[in-house]
C-alpha positions in Angstrom: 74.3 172.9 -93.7 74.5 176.6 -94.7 74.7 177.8 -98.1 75.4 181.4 -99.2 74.3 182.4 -103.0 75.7 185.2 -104.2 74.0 186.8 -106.9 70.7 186.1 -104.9 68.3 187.5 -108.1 69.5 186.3 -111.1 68.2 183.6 -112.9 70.1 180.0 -112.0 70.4 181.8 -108.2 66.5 182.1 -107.8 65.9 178.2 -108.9 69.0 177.2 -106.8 67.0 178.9 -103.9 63.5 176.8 -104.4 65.2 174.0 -105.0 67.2 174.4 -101.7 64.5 175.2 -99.4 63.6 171.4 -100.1 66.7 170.0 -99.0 66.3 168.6 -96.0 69.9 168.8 -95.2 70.6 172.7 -95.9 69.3 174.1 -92.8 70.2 177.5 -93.7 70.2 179.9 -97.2 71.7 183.5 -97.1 70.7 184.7 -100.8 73.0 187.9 -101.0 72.6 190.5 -103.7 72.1 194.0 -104.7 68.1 194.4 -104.0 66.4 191.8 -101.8 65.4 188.3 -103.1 61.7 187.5 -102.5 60.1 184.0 -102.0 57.3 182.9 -103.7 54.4 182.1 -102.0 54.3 178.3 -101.8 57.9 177.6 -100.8 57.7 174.7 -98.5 60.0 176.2 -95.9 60.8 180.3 -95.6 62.1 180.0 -91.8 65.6 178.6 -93.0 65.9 181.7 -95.5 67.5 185.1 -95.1 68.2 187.8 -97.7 70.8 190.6 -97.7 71.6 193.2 -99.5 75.3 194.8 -100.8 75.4 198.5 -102.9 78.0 196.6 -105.0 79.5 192.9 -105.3 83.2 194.6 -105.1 82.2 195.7 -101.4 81.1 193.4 -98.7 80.6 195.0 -95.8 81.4 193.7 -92.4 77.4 193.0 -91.7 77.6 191.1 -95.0 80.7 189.2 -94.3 78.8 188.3 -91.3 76.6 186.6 -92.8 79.2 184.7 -94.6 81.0 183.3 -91.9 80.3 179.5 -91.1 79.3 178.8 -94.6 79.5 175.6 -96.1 79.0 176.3 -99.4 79.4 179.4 -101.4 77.8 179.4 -104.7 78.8 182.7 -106.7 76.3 183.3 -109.9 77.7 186.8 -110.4 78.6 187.5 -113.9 77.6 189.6 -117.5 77.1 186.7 -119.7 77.9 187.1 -123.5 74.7 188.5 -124.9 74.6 191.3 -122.8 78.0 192.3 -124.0 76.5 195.5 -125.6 75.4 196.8 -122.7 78.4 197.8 -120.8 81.9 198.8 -121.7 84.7 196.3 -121.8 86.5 197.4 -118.1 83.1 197.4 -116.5 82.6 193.6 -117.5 85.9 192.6 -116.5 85.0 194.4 -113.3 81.8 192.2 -112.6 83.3 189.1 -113.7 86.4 188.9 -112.2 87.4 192.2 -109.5 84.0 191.6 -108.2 84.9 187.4 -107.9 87.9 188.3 -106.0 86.5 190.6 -103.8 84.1 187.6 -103.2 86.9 185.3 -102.3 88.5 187.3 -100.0 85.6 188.2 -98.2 84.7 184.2 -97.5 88.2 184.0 -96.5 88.1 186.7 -94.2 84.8 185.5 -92.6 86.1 182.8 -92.4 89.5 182.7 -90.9 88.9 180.3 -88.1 87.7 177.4 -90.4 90.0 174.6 -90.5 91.2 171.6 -93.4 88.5 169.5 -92.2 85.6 172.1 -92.9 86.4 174.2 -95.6 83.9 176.6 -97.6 83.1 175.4 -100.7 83.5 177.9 -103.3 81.7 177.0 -106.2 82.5 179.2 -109.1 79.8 179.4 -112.0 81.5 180.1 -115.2 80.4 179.0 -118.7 81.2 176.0 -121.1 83.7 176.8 -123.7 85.7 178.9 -121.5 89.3 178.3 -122.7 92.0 177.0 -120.2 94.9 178.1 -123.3 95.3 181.7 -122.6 97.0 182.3 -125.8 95.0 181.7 -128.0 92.0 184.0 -128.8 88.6 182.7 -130.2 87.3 184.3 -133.3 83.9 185.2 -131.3 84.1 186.7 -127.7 87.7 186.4 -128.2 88.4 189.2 -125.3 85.7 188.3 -123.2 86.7 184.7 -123.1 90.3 185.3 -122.4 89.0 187.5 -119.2 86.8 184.3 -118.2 89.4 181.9 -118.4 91.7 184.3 -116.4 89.0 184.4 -113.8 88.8 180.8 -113.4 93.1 180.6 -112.7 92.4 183.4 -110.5 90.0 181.1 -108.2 91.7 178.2 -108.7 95.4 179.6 -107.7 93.3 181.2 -104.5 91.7 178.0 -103.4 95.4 176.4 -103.7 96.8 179.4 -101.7 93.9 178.9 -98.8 92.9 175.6 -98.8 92.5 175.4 -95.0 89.9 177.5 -95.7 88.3 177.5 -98.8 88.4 175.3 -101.7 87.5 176.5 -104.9 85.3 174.6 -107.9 84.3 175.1 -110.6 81.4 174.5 -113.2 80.5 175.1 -116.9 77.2 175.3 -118.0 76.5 175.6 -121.5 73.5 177.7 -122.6 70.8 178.0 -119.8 67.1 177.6 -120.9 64.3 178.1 -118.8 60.2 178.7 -119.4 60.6 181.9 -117.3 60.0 184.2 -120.1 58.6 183.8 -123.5 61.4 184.3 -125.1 63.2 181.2 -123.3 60.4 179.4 -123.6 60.6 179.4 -127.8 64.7 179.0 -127.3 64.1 175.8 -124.8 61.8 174.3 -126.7 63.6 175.3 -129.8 66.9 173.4 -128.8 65.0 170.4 -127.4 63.4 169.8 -131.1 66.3 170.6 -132.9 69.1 167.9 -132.6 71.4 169.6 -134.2 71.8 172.6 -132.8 71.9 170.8 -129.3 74.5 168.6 -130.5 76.7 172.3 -131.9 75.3 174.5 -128.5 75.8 172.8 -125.4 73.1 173.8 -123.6 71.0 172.7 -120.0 67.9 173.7 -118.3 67.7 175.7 -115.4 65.9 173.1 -113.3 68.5 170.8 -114.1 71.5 173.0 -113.8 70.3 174.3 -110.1 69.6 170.6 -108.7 73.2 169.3 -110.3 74.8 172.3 -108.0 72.9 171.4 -105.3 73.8 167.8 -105.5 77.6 168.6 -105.7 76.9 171.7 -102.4 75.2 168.9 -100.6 77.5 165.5 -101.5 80.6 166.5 -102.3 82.2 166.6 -105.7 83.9 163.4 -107.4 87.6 162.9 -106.1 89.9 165.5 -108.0 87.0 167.1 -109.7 87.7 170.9 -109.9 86.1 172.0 -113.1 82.6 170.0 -113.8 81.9 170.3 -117.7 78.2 171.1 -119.5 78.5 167.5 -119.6 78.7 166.5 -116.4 76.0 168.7 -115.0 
């Protein structure tokens, strides 16, 4: 099984790529991003890995789409979340989020153009919990930003409809991601584990858990009709 993560360096696609590397049945990981992604020392297997590099997630050049082609699964962890907000303008993030998902799409598609309804690409979409399916109605908090995200996710759904010979599109929500990489998520992990009610208000998961509940879905298959897997479900 080959699996192509896009988004190679961030912080779910780096614990999706240890995690793989243990699979027995993913023979192959293409970890594509922007600067190259770097293995750790002790992962059990580096000869199934390959990293490659893009100048920008809106352009995927033919050598990348080359790279593409014969994927199984397509995990794409591309995205400005909420708290980095402040650092871009509003068109830029809507250019990261979703121009740059589409551009995505198409280029599986197109490197892809032989595949047939029994072998799909899996397209797995990561998006975030709380992301509203009601366009009309704008949230008090985010309210443009979440409007864009929800867009996003009726753009990759109506594209898997339109080319499900050869890809089909998911879906999944995760709520906050913790993880003992830094300090900082260190104190807000372990904050949220002692504090049950702020877990209870935040739906939240670890990064450990979050990767291996991908992985499981890449590598098995997702429940029958199962398009959009909640925080919950993870």
């Amino acid at each position: 099984m080959k699996i192509v993560i896009i988004g190679g360096t961030g912080l779910v696609a780096t614990e999706l790529i240890r995690q793989g590397l243990t699979i027995p049945e993913i023979t192959s990981i293409v970890a594509v991003a922007r600067r190259p992604v770097h293995l750790e020392a002790d992962v059990p297997d580096s000869s199934k890995f390959k990293s490659v590099t893009l100048r920008d997630y809106e352009e995927f050049t033919d050598i990348v789409k080359s790279e593409l082609a014969g994927a199984d699964v397509c995990i794409w962890t591309v995205a400005v979340t909420p708290f980095r907000l402040s650092k871009f303008d509003f068109a830029e993030v809507k250019r990261v989020c979703q121009d740059c998902t589409v551009a995505g799409l198409r280029a599986v598609l197109e490197a892809n153009a032989n595949a047939t309804l029994a072998n799909p690409t899996k397209f797995i979409y990561m998006s975030a919990e709380g992301t509203p399916e009601d366009l009309t109605k704008k949230t008090l908090v985010f309210g443009d930003y979440n409007l864009m995200r929800g867009r996003t996710e009726q753009i990759v759904q109506e594209f898997g409809k339109e080319h499900q010979q050869v890809v089909n599109t998911y879906i999944v929500r995760p709520g906050m991601v913790w993880s003992h990489i830094t300090f900082w998520r260190s104190v807000q992990g372990n904050m949220f584990r002692a504090m049950n009610l702020v877990t209870r208000a935040i739906p939240n998961i670890g990064r450990t858990e979050l990767a291996a509940a991908i992985l499981d879905q890449a590598v098995n298959g997702f429940q029958k009709d199962q398009k959009i897997v909640p925080n919950a479900d993870l």
